[in-house]
C-alpha positions in Angstrom: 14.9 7.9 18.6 12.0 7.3 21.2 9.8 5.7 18.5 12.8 3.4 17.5 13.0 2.5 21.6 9.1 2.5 21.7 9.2 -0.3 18.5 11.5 -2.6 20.5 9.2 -3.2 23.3 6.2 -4.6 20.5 6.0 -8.8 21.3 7.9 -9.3 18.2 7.1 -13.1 18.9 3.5 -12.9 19.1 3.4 -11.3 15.5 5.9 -14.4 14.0 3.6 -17.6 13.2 5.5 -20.8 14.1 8.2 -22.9 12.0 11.1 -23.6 11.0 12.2 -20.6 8.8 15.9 -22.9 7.6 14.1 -23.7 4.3 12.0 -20.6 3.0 12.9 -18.7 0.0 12.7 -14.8 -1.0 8.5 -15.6 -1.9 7.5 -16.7 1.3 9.5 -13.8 3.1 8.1 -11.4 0.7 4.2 -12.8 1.5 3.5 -13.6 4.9 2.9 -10.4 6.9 4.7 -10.6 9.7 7.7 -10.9 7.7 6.5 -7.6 5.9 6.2 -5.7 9.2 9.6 -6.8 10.2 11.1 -6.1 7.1 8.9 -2.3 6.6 10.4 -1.9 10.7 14.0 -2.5 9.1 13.8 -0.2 6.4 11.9 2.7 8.5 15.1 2.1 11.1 18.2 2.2 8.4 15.9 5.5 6.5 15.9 7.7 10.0 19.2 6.3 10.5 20.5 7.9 7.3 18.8 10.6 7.8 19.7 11.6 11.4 22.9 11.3 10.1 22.9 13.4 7.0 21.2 15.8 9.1 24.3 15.7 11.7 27.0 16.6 9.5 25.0 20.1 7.8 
C-alpha cells in the first residue's frame, strides 16, 4: 500500500507530452510511452488490488 501512495506523488504531468488527447485512437495510446507507464501503473494497481483482496478473504 505504501508503494501505491509512494506512485501518486511521481509528476505525472511532467511524464505526459503536450496535446489534445480528444482525437487519438487505441495506436497512439498503445505507442507513446508515457501512455505505457500510465497504463503498466493501472494494471500493477488493479493486480495488488486483487490480490490483497483474495488474500483477505483466506
Amino acid at each position: 500500500m505504501r508503494m501505491l501512495l509512494l506512485l501518486t506523488l511521481l509528476p505525472t504531468a511532467a511524464l505526459a507530452h503536450a496535446g489534445d488527447h480528444s482525437h487519438v485512437g487505441l495506436f497512439h495510446l498503445l505507442t507513446e510511452p508515457d501512455h505505457l507507464a500510465m497504463l503498466a501503473v493501472a494494471v500493477v494497481a488493479v493486480a495488488l488490488a486483487v490480490w490483497w483482496h483474495k488474500g483477505r478473504q483466506e
